[in-house]
C-alpha atoms as a printed R data frame, in Angstrom:
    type eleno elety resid chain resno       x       y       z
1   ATOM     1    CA   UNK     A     1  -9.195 -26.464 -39.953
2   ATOM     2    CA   UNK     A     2 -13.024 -26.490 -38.839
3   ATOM     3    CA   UNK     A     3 -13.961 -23.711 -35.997
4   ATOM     4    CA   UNK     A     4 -14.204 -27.020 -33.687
5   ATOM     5    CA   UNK     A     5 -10.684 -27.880 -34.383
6   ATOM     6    CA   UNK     A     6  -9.033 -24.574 -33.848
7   ATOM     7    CA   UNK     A     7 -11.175 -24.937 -30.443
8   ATOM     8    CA   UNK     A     8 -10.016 -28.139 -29.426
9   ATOM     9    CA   UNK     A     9  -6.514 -27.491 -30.492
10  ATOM    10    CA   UNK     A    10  -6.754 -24.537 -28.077
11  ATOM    11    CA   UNK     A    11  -8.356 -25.837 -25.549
12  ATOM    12    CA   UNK     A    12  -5.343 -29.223 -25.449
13  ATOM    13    CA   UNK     A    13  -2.215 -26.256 -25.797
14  ATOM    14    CA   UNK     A    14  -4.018 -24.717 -22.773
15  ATOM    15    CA   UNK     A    15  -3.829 -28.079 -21.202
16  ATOM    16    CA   UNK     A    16   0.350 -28.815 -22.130
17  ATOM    17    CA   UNK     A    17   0.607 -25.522 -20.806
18  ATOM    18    CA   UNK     A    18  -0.409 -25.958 -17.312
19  ATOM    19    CA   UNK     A    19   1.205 -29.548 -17.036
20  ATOM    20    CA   UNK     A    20   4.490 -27.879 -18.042
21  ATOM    21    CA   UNK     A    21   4.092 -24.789 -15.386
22  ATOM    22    CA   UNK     A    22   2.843 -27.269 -12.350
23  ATOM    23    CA   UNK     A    23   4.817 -30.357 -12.712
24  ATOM    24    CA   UNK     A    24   3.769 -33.499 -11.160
25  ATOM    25    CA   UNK     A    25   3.759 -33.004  -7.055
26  ATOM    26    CA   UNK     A    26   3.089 -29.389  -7.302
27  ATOM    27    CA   UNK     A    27  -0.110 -28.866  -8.584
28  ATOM    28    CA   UNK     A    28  -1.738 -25.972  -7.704
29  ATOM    29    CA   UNK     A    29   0.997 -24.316  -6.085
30  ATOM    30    CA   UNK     A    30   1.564 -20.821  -8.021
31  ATOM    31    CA   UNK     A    31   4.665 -20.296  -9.813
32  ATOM    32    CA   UNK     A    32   5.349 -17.733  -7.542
33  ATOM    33    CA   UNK     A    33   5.305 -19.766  -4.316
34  ATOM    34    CA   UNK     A    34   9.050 -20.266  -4.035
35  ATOM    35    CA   UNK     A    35   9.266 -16.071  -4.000
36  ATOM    36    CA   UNK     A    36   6.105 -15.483  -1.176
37  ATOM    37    CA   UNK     A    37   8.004 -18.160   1.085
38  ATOM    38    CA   UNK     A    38  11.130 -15.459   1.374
39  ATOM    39    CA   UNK     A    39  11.490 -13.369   4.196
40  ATOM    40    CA   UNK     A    40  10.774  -9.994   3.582
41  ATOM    41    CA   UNK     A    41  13.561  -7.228   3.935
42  ATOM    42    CA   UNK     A    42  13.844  -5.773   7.270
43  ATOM    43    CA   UNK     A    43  12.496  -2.460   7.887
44  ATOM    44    CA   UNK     A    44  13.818   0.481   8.795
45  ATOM    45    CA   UNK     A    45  11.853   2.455  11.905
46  ATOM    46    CA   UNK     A    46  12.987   4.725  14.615
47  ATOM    47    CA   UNK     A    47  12.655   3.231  18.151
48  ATOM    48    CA   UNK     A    48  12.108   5.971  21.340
49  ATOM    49    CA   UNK     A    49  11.256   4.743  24.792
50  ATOM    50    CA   UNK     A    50   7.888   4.789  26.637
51  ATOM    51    CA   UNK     A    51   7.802   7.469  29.178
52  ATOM    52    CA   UNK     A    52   8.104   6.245  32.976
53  ATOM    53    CA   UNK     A    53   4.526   7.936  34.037
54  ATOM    54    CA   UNK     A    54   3.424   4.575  31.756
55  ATOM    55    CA   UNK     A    55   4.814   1.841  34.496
56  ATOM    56    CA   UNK     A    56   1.801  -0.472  35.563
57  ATOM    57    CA   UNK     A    57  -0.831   0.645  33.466
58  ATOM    58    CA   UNK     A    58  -2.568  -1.349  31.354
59  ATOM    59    CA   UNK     A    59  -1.321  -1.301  27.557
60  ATOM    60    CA   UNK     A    60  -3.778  -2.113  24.480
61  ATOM    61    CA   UNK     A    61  -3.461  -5.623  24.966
62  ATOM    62    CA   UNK     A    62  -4.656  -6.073  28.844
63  ATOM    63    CA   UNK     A    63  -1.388  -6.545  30.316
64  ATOM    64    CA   UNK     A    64   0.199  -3.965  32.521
65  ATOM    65    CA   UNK     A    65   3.416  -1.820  30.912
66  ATOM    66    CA   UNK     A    66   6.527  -3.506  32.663
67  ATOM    67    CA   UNK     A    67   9.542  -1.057  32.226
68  ATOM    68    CA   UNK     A    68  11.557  -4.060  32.498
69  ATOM    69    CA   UNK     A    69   9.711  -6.338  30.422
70  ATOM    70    CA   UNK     A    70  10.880  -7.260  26.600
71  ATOM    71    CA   UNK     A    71   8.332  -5.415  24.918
72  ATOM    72    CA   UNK     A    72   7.027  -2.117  22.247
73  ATOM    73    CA   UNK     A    73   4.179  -0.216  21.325
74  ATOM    74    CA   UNK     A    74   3.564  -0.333  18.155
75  ATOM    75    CA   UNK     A    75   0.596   1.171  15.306
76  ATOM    76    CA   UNK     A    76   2.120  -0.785  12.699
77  ATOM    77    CA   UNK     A    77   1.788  -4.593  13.405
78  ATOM    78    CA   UNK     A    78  -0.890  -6.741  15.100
79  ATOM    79    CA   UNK     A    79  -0.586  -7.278  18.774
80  ATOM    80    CA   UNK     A    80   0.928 -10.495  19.506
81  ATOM    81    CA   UNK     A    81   3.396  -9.835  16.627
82  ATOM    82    CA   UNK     A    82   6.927 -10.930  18.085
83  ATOM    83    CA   UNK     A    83   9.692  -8.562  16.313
84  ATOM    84    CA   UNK     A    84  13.263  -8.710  15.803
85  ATOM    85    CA   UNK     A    85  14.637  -5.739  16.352
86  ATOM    86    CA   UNK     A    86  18.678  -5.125  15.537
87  ATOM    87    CA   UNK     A    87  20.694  -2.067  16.002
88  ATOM    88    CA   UNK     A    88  24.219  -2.221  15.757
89  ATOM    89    CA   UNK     A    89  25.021  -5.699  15.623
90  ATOM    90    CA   UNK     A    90  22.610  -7.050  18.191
91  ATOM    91    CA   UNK     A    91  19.546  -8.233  18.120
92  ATOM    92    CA   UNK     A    92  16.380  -8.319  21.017
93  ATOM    93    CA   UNK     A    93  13.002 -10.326  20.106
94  ATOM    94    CA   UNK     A    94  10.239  -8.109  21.263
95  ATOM    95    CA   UNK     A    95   6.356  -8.256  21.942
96  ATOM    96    CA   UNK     A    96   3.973  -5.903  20.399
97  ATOM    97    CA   UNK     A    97   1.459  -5.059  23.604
98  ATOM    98    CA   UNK     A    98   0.386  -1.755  22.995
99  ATOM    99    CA   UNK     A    99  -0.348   0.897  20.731
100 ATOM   100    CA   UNK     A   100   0.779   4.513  20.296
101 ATOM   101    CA   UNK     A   101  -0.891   7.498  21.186
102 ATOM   102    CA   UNK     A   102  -2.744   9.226  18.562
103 ATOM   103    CA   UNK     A   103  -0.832  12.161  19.197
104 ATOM   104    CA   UNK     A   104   1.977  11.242  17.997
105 ATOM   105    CA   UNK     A   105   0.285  10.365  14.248
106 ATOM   106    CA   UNK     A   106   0.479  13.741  14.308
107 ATOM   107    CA   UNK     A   107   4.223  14.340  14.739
108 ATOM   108    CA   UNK     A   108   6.725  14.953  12.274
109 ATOM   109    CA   UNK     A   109   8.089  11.522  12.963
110 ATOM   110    CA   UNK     A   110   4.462   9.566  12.919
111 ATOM   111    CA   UNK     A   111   2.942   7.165  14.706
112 ATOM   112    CA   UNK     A   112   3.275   4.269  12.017
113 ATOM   113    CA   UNK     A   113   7.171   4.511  11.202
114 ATOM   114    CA   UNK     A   114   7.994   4.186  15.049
115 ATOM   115    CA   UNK     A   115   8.393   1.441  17.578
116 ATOM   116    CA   UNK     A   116   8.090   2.478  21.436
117 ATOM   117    CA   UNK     A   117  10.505   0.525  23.348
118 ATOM   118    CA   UNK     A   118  10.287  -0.511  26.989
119 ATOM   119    CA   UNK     A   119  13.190   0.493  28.695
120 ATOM   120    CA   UNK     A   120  15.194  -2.878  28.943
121 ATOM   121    CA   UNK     A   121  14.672  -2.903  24.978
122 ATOM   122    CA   UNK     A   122  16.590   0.041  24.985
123 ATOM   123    CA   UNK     A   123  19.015  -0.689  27.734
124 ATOM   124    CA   UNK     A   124  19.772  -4.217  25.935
125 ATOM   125    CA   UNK     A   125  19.468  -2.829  22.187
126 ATOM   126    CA   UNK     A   126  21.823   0.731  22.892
127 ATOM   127    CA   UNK     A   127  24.130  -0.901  25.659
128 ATOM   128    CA   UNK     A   128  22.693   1.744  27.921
129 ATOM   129    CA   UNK     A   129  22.912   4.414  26.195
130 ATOM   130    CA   UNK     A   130  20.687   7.712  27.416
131 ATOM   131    CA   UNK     A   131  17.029   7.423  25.862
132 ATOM   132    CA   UNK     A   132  16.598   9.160  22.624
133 ATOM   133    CA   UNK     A   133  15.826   8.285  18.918
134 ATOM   134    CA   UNK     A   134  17.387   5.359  17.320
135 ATOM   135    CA   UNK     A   135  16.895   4.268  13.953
136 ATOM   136    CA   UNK     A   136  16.062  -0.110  14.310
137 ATOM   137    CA   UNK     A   137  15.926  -2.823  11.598
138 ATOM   138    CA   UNK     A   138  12.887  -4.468  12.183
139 ATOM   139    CA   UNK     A   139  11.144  -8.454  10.929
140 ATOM   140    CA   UNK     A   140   8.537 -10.449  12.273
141 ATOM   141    CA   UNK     A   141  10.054 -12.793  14.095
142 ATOM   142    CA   UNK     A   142   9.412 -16.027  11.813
């Protein structure tokens, strides 16, 4: 076979190829696609509460901290974000508003593996238990 024929025979297997991996309907969608469309595990993060000196100032995002609102601080996810957060068999959509205090990047626990939970989070999450360290699932809310 010529150097133009092994080419073209090449170049027409490359073609077959690509027909059979996007079918008719589907083209361009990577073979992957089915997997990027599943919801990623939950995370694991410890949730504390936001100290009460914090009531009616103004988070990260503009609006004022609400003790009794349904929201976190968070370094970890966008502001905006809604979360789900579950512990123990029930489950509280939350807000990210604000962000954490740099000091606490520098605890053992970290800024980035923590979510800090208004108090009705906690109240509604721990069944009013006394504030503390809880360890949450956590997904963005889809």
């Amino acid at each position: 076979m010529s150097e133009k024929g092994v080419v073209l025979a090449t170049v027409l297997a490359a073609i077959l190829v690509g027909i059979a991996r996007f079918p008719a309907g589907k083209q361009g969608a990577p073979p992957h696609a089915a997997a990027l469309e599943k919801p990623a595990p939950p995370l694991i993060r410890t949730m504390s509460v936001y100290s009460d000196r914090y009531e009616g100032r103004k988070t990260a995002s503009g609006d004022r901290y609400d003790k009794c609102g349904v929201t976190v601080a968070s370094n970890e996810w966008p502001l905006g974000t809604k979360l789900v957060l579950s512990l123990g068999g029930r489950s509280l959509t939350v807000r990210v508003n604000d962000r954490m205090s740099k000091s606490l990047s520098a605890s053992r626990l970290g800024a980035r593996s923590r979510v800090d939970a208004s108090h009705e989070v906690w109240r509604r999450l721990t069944n009013g238990a006394r504030p503390g360290l809880r360890k949450v699932s956590v997904e963005v809310a889809r």
